[in-house]
C-alpha positions as protocol buffer text, in pm:
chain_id: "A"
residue {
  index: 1
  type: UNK
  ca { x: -760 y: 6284 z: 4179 }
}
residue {
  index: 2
  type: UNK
  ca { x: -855 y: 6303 z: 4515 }
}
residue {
  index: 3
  type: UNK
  ca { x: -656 y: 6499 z: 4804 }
}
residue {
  index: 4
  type: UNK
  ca { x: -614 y: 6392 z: 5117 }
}
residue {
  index: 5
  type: UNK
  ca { x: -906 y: 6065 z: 5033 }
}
residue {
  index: 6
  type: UNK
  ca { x: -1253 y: 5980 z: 5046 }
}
residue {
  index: 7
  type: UNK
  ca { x: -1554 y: 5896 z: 5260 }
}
residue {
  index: 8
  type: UNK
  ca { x: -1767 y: 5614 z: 5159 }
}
residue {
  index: 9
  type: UNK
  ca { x: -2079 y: 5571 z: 5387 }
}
residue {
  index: 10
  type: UNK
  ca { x: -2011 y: 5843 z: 5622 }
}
residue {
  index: 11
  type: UNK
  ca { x: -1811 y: 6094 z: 5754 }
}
residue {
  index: 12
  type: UNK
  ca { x: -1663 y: 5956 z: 6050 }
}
residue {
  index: 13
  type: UNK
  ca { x: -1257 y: 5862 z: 6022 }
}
residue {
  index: 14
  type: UNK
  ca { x: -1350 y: 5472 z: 5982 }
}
residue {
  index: 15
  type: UNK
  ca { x: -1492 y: 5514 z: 5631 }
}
residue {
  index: 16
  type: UNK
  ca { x: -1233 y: 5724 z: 5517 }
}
residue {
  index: 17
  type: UNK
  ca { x: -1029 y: 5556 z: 5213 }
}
residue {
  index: 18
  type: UNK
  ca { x: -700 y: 5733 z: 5218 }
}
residue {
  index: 19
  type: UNK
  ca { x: -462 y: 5430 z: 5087 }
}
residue {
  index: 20
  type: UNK
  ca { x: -453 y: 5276 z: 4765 }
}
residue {
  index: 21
  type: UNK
  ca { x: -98 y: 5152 z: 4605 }
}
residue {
  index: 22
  type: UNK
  ca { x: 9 y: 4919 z: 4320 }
}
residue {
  index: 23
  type: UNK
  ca { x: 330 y: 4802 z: 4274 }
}
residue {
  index: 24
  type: UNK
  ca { x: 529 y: 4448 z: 4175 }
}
residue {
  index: 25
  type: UNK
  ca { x: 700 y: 4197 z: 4437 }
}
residue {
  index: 26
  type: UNK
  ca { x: 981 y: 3962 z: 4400 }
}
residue {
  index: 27
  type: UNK
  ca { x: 892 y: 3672 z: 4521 }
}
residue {
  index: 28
  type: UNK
  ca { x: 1218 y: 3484 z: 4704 }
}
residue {
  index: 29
  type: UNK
  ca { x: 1183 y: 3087 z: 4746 }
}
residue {
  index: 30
  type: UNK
  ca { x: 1312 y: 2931 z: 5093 }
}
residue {
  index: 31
  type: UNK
  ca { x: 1392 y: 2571 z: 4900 }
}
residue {
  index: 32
  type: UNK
  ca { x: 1482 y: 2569 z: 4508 }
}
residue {
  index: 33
  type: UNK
  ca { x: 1495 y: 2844 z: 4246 }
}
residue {
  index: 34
  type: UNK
  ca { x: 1259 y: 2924 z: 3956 }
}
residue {
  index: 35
  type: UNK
  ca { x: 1332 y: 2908 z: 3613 }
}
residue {
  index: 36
  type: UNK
  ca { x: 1057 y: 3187 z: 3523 }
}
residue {
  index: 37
  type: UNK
  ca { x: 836 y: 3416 z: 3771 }
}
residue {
  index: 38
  type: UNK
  ca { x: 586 y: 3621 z: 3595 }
}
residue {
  index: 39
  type: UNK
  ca { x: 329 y: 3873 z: 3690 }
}
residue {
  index: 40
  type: UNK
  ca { x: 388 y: 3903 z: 4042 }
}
residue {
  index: 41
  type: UNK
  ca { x: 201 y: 4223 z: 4134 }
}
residue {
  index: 42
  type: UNK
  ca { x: -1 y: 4352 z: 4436 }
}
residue {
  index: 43
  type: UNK
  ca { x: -260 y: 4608 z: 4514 }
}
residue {
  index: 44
  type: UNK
  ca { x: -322 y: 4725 z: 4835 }
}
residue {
  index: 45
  type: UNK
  ca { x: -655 y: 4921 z: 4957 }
}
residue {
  index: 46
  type: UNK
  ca { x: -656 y: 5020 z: 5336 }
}
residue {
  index: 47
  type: UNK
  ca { x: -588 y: 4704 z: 5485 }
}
residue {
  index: 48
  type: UNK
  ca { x: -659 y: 4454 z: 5216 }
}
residue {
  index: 49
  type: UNK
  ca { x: -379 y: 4317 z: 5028 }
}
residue {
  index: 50
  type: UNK
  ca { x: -423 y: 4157 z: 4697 }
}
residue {
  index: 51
  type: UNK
  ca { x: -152 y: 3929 z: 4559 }
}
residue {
  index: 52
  type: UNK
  ca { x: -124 y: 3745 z: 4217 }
}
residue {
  index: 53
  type: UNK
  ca { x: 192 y: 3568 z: 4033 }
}
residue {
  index: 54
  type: UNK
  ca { x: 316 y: 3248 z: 3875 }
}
residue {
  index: 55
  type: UNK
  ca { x: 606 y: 3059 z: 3871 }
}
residue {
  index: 56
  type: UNK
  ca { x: 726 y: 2746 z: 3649 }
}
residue {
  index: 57
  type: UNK
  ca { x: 1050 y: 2579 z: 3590 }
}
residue {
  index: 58
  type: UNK
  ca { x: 1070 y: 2486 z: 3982 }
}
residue {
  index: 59
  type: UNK
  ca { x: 1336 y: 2287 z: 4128 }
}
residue {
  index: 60
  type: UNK
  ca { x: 1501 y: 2185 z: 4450 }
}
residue {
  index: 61
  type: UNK
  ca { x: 1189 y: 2118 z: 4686 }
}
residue {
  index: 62
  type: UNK
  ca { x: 1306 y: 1939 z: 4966 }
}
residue {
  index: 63
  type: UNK
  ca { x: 1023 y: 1659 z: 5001 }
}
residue {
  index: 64
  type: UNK
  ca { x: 807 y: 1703 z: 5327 }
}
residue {
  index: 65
  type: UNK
  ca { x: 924 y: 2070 z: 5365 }
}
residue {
  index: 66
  type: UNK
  ca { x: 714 y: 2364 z: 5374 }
}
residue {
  index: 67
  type: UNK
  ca { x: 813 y: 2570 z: 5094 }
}
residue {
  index: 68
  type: UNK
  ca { x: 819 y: 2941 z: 5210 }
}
residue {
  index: 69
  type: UNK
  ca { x: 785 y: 3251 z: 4972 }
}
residue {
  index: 70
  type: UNK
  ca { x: 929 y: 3555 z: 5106 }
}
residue {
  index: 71
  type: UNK
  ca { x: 938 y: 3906 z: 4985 }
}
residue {
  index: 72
  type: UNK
  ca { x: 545 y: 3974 z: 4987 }
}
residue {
  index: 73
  type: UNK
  ca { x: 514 y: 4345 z: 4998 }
}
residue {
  index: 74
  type: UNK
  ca { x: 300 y: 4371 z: 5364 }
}
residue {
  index: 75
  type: UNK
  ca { x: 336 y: 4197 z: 5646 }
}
residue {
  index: 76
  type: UNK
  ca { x: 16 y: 3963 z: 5746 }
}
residue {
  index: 77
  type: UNK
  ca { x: -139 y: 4123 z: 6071 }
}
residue {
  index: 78
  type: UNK
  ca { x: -262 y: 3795 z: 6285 }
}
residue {
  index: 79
  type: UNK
  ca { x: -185 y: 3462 z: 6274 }
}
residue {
  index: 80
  type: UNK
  ca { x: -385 y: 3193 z: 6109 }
}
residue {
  index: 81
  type: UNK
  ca { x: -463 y: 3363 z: 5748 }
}
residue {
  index: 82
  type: UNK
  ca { x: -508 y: 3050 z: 5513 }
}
residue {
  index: 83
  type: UNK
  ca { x: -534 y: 3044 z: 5150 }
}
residue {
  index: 84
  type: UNK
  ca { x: -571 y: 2832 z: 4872 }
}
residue {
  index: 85
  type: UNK
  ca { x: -351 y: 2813 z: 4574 }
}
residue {
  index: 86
  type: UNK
  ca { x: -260 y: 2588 z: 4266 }
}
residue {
  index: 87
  type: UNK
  ca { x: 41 y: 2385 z: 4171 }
}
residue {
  index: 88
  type: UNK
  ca { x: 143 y: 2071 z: 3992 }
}
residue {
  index: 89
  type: UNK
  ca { x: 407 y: 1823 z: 4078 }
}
residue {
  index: 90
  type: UNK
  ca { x: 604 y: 1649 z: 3795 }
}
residue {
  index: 91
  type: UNK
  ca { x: 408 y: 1364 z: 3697 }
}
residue {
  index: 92
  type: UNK
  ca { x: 124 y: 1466 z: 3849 }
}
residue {
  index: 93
  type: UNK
  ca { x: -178 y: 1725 z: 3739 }
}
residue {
  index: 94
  type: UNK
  ca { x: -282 y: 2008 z: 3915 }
}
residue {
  index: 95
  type: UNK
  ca { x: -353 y: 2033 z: 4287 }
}
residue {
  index: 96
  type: UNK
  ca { x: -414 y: 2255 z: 4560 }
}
residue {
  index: 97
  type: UNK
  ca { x: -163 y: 2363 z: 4863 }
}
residue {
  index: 98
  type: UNK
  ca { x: -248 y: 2505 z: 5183 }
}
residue {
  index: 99
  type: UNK
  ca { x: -52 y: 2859 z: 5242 }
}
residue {
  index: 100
  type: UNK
  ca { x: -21 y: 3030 z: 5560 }
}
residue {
  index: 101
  type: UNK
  ca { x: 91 y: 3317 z: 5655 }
}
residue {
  index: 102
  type: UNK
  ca { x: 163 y: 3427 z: 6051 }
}
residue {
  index: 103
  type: UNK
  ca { x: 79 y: 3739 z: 6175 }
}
residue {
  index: 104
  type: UNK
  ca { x: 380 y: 4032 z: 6152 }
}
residue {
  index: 105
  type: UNK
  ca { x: 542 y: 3811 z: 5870 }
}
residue {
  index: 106
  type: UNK
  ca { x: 602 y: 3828 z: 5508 }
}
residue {
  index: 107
  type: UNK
  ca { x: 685 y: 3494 z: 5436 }
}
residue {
  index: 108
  type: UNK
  ca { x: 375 y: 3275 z: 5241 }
}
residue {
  index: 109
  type: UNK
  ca { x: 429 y: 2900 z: 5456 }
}
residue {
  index: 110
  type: UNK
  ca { x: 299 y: 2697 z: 5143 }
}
residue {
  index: 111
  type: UNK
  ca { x: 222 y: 2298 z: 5185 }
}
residue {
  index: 112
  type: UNK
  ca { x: 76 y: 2094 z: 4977 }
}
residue {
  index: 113
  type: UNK
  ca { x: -259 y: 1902 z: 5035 }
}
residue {
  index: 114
  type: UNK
  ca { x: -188 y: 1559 z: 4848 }
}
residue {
  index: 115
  type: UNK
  ca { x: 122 y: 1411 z: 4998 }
}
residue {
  index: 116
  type: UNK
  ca { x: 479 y: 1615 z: 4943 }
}
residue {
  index: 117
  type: UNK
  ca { x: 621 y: 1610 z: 4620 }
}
residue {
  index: 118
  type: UNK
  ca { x: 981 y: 1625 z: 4595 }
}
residue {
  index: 119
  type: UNK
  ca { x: 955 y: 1884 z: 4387 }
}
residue {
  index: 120
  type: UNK
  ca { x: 696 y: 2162 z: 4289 }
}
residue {
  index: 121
  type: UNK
  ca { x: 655 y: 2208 z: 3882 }
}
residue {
  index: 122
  type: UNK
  ca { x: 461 y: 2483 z: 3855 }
}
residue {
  index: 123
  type: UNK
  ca { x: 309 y: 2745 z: 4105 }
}
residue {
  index: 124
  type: UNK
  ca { x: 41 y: 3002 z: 4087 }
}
residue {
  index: 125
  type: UNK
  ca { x: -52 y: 3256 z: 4380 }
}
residue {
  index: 126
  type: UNK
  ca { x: -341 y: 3434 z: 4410 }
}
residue {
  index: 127
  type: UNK
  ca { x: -452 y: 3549 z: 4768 }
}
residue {
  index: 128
  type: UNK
  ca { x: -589 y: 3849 z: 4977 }
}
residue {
  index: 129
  type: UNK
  ca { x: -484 y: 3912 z: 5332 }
}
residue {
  index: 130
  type: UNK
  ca { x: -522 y: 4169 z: 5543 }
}
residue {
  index: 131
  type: UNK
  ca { x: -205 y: 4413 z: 5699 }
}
residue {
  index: 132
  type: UNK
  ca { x: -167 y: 4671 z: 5937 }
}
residue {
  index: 133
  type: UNK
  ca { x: 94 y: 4845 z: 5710 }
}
């Protein structure tokens, strides 16, 4: 246990670690429900936001929308954070989606890379962003 933090390569205020949480999220979808979300759990250090869950049993994906994912636990702090994460269509295998997420918001923008299914099968998240929470 450490009071009040810890300095890691000096002494001055910008190498002081004095934030570290854990916790779970709820993930909320923008289009369509999930039959089962798992694992969804985040651990934050300083800035840096670390994100992980799974979801199957998708349905309602409106084809050629964005599918957003609300309820991360931090807010992004700039624009134009991009990540990669997994999915699968029905009928199709496993492919990748391009997620964004704006700066001051807390909603993942997730599309994906290999034309717009009309519905998501499957989704797995697994990203690191920075906040100024």
């Amino acid at each position: 246990y450490l009071s009040g933090g810890v300095y890691l390569g000096g002494t001055s205020s910008s190498n002081k670690l004095d934030d570290y949480e854990e916790g779970t999220w709820t993930p909320i979808l923008s289009h369509g429900t999930a039959g089962t979300k798992s694992n969804f759990t985040y651990t934050k250090i300083g800035r840096l936001v670390h994100l992980t869950g799974y979801m199957s049993t998708l349905s309602g994906f409106t084809a050629g929308s964005v599918q957003g994912i609300s309820g991360l636990p931090f807010a992004g702090n700039a624009d134009y954070q991009m990540f990669q994460i997994w999915y699968s269509a029905i009928g199709s295998s496993a492919m990748d989606a391009t997620a964004y997420l704006a700066g001051g918001s807390s909603t993942l923008q997730v599309r994906p890379e290999n034309g717009n299914p009309s519905q998501f099968d499957e989704l797995s998240v697994q990203l690191t962003y920075i906040t100024n929470a």
